[in-house]
C-alpha angles and dihedrals in degrees: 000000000000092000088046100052094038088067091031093058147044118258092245084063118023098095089057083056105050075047092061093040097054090049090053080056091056102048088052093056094050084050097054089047085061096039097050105056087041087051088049093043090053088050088044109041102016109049087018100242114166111246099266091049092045096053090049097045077045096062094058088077091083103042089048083048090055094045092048084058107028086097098047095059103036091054106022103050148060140223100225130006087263099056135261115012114261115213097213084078087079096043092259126131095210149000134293106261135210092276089052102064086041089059092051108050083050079068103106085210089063096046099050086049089052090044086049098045093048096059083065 
């Protein structure tokens, strides 16, 4: 979000705007922490799953959530308010490729920082 909204606004506003996002963040994790359990207690209670099978029948929420608005996403937004990123922006002649990001998740440094950020 902070890289996002860096390029999207101007510099008088942009921390106002981190600010918002990571409300928003926020917001959505509060919210999890109420869908979750509500989803659990319908697989529990409602259709009669034991706990380890409700759990489990509740975590396809999300992943039924993220295919609902993978599209969406994907066709129906842009990266900057004047289209698609350029690259050139960051002094670069071309895109990262597939090894690229290969070579960077094999950073230690990377995967402690995705370790640290799933225990979350």
């Amino acid at each position: 979000n902070q890289f996002w909204n860096s390029i999207m606004f101007n510099k008088e506003v942009v921390g106002t705007a981190n600010a918002t996002a990571g409300g928003w963040g926020n917001l959505g994790g509060g919210l999890t922490q109420t869908l979750m359990p509500l989803a659990y207690r319908f697989w529990n209670s409602g259709v009669g799953l034991g706990l380890g099978a409700s759990w489990r029948a509740a975590m396809f929420l999300p992943v039924a959530m993220y295919l609902i608005l993978i599209p969406f996403i994907f066709f129906g937004t842009q990266d900057t308010a004047e289209g698609e990123f350029d690259v050139a922006v960051l002094g670069k002649s071309k895109r990262a490729d597939v090894m690229t990001y290969v070579r960077c998740c094999m950073d230690y440094r990377v995967f402690l920082m995705i370790f640290q950020y799933s225990a979350c």
